[in-house]
N, CA, C and O atoms as a CHARMM CRD file, in Angstrom:
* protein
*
  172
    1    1 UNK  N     12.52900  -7.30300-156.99900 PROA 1      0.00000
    2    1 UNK  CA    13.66900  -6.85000-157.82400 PROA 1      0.00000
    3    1 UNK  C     13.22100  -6.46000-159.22100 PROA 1      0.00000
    4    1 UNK  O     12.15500  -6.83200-159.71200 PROA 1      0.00000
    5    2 UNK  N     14.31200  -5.50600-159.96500 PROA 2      0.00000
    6    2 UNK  CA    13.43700  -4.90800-161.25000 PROA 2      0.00000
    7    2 UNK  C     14.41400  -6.02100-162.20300 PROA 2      0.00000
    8    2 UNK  O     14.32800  -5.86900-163.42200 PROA 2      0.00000
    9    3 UNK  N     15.06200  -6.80000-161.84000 PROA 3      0.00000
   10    3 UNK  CA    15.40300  -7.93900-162.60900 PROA 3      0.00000
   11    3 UNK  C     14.75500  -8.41000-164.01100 PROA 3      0.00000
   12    3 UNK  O     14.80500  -8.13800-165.21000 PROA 3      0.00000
   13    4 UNK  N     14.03800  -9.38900-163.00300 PROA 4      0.00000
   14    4 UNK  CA    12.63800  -9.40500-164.22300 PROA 4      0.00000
   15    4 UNK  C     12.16300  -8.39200-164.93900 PROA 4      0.00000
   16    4 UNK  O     12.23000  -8.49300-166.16400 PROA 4      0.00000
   17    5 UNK  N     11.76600  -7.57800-164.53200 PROA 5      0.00000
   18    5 UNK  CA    11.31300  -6.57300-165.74300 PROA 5      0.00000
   19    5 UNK  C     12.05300  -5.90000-166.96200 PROA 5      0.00000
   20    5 UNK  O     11.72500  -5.58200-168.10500 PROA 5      0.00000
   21    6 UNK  N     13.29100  -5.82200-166.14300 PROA 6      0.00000
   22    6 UNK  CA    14.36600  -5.72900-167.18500 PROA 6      0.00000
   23    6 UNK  C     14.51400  -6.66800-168.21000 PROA 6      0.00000
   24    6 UNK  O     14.37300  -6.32800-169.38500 PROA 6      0.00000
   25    7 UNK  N     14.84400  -8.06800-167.81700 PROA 7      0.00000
   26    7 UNK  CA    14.57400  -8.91400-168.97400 PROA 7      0.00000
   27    7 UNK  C     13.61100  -9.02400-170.22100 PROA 7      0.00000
   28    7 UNK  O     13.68500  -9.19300-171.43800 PROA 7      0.00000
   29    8 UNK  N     12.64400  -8.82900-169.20900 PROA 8      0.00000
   30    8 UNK  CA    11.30300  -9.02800-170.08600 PROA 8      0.00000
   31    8 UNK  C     11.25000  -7.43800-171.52000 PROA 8      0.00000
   32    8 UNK  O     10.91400  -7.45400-172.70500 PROA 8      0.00000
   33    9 UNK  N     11.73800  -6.33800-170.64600 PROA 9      0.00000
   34    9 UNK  CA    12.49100  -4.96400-171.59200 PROA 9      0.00000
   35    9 UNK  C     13.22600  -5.93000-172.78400 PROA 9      0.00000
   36    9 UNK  O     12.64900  -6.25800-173.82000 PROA 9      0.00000
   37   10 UNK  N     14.71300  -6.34700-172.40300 PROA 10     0.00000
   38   10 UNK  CA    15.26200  -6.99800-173.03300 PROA 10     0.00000
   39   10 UNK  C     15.42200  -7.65400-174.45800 PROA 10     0.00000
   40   10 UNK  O     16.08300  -7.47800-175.48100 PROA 10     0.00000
   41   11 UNK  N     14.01000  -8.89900-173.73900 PROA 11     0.00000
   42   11 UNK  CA    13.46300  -9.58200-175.09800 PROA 11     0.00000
   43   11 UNK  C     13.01400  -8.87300-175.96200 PROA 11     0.00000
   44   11 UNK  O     13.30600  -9.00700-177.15000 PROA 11     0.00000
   45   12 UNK  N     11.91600  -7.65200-175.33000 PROA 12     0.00000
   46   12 UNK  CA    11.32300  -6.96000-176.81500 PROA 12     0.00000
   47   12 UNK  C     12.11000  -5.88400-177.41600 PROA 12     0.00000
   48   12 UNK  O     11.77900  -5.32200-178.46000 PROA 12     0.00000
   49   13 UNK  N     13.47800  -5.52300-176.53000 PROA 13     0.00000
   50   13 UNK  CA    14.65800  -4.65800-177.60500 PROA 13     0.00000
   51   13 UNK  C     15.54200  -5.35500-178.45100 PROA 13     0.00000
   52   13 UNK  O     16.20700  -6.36000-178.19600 PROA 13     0.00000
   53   14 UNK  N     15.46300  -4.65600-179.55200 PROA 14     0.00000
   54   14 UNK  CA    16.48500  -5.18900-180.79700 PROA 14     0.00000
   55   14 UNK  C     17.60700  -5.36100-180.75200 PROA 14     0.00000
   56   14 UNK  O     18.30900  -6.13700-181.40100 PROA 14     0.00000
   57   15 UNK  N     18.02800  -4.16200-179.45800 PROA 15     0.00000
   58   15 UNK  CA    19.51000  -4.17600-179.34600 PROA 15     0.00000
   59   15 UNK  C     19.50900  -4.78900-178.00600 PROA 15     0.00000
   60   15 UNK  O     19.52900  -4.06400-177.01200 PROA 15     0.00000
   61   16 UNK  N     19.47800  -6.55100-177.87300 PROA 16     0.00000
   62   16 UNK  CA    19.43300  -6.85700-176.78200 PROA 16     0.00000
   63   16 UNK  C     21.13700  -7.35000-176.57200 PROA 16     0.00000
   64   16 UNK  O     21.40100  -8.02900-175.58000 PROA 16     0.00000
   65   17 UNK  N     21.94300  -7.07800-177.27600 PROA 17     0.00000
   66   17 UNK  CA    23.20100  -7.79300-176.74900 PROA 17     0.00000
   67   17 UNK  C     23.77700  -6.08400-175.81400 PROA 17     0.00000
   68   17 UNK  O     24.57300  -6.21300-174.88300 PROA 17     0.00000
   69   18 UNK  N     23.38800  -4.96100-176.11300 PROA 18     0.00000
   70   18 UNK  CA    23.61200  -3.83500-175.59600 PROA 18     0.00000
   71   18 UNK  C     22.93000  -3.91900-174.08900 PROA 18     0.00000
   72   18 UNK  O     23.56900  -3.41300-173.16700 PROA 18     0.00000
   73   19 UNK  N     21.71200  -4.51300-173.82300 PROA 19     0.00000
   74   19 UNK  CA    20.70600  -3.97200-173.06500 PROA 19     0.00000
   75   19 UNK  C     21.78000  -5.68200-172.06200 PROA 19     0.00000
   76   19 UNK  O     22.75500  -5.18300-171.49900 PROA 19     0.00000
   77   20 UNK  N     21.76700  -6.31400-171.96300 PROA 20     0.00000
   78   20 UNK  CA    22.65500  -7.16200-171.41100 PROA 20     0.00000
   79   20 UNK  C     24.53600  -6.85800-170.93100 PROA 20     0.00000
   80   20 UNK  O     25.28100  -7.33300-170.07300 PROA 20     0.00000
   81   21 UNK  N     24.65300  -6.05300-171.78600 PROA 21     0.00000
   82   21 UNK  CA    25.80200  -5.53900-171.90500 PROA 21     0.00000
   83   21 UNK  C     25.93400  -4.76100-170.49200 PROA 21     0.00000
   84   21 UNK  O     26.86400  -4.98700-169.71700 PROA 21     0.00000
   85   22 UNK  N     24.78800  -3.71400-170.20800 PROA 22     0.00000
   86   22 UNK  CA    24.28900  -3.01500-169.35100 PROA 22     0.00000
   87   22 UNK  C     24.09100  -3.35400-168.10800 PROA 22     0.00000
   88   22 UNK  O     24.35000  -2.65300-167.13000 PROA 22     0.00000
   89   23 UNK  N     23.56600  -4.58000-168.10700 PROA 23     0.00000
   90   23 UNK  CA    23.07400  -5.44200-167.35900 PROA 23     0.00000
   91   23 UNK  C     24.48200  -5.66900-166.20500 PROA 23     0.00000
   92   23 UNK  O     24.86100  -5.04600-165.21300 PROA 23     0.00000
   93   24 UNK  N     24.80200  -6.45700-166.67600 PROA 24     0.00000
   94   24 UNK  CA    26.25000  -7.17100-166.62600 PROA 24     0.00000
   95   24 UNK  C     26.90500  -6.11100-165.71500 PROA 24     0.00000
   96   24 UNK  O     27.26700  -6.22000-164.54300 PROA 24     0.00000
   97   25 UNK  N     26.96400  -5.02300-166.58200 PROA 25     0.00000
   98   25 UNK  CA    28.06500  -3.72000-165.76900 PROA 25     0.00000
   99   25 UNK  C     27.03700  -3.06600-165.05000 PROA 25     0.00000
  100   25 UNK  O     27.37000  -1.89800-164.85100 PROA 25     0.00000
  101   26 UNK  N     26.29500  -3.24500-164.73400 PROA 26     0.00000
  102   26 UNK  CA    25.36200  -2.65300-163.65800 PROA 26     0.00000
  103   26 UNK  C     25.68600  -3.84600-161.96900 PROA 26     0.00000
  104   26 UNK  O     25.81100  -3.68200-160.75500 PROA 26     0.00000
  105   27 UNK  N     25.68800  -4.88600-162.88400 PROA 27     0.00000
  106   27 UNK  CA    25.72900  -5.77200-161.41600 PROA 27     0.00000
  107   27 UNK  C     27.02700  -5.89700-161.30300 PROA 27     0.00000
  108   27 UNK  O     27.25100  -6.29300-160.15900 PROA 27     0.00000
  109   28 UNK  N     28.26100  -5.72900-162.05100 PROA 28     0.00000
  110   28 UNK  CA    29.72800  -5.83000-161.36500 PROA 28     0.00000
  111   28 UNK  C     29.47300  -4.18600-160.67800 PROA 28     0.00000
  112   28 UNK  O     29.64000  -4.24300-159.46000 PROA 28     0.00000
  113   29 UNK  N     29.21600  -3.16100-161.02200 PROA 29     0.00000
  114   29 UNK  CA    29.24700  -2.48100-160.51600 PROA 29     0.00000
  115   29 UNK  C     28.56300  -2.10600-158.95600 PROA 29     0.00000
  116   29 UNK  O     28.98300  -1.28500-158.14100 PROA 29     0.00000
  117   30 UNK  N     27.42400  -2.96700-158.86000 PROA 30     0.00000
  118   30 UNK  CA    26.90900  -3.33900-157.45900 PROA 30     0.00000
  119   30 UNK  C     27.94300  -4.05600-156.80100 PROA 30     0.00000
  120   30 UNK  O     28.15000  -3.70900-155.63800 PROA 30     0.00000
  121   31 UNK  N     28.90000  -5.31200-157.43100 PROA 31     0.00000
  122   31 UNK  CA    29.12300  -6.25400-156.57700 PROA 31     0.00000
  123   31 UNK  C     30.29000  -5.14500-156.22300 PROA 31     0.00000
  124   31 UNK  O     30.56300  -5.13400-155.02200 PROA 31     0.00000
  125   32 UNK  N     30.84600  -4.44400-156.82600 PROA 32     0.00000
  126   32 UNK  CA    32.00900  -3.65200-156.26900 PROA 32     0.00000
  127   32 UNK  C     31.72900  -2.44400-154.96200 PROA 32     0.00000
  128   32 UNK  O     32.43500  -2.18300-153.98800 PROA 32     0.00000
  129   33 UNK  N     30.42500  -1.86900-155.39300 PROA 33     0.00000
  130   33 UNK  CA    30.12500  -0.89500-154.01500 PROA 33     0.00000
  131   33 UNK  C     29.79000  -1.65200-153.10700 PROA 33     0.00000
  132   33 UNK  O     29.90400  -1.18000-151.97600 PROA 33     0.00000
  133   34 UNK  N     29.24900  -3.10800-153.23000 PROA 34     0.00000
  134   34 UNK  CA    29.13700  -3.46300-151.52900 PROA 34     0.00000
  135   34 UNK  C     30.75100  -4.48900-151.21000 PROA 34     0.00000
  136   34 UNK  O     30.89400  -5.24400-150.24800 PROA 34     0.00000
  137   35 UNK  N     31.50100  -4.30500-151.99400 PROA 35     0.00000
  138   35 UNK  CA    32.37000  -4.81400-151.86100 PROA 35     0.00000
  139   35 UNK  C     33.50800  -3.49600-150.57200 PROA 35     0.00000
  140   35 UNK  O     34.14100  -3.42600-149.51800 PROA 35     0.00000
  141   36 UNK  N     33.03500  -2.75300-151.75900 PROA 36     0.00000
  142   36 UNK  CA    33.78500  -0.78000-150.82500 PROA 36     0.00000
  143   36 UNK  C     33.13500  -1.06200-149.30700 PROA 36     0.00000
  144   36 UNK  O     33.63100  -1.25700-148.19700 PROA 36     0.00000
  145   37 UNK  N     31.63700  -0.97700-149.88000 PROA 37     0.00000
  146   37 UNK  CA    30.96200  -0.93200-148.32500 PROA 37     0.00000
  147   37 UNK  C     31.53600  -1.91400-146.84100 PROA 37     0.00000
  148   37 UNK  O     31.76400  -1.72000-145.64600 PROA 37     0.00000
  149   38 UNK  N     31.56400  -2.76700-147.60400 PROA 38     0.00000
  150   38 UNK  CA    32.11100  -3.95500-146.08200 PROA 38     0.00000
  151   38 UNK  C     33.49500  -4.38700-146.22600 PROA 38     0.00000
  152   38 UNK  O     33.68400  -5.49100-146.73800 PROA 38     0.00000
  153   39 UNK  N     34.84500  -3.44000-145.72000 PROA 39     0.00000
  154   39 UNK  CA    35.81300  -3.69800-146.05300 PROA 39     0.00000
  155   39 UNK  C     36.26200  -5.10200-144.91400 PROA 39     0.00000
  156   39 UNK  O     37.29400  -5.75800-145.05300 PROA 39     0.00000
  157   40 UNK  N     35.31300  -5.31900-143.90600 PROA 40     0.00000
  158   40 UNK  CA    36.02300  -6.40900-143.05700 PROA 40     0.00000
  159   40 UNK  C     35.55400  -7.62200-143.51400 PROA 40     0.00000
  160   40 UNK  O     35.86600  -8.59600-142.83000 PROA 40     0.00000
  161   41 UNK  N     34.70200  -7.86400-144.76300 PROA 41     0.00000
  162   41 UNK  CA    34.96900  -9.09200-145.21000 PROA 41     0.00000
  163   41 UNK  C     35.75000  -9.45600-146.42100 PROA 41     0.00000
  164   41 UNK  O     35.50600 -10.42400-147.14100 PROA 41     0.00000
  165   42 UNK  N     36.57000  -8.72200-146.55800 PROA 42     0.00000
  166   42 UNK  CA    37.98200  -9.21500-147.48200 PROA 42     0.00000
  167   42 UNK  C     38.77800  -9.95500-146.70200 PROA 42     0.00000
  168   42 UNK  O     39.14600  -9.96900-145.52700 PROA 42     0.00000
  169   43 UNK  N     38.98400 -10.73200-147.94700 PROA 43     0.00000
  170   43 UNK  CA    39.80300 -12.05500-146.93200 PROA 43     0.00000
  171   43 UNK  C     41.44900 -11.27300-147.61600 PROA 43     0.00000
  172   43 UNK  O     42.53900 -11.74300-147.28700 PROA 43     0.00000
């Protein structure tokens, strides 16, 4: 995963509350397309 590497980006940017910010809406935005993707596990 590019997880880690991202972090490690992170620490050495200044604007790390942005680069988290990013972060964040990158992975709600994953949890929502596989959410689209597999509509038969909505409860």
């Amino acid at each position: 995963m590019q997880g880690v590497k991202v972090m490690k980006t992170i620490k050495k940017d200044d604007h790390a509350v942005v680069g988290l910010g990013k972060l964040f809406i990158a992975d709600k935005l994953m949890d929502t397309a596989r959410w689209l993707i597999k509509p038969e596990d909505k409860e």
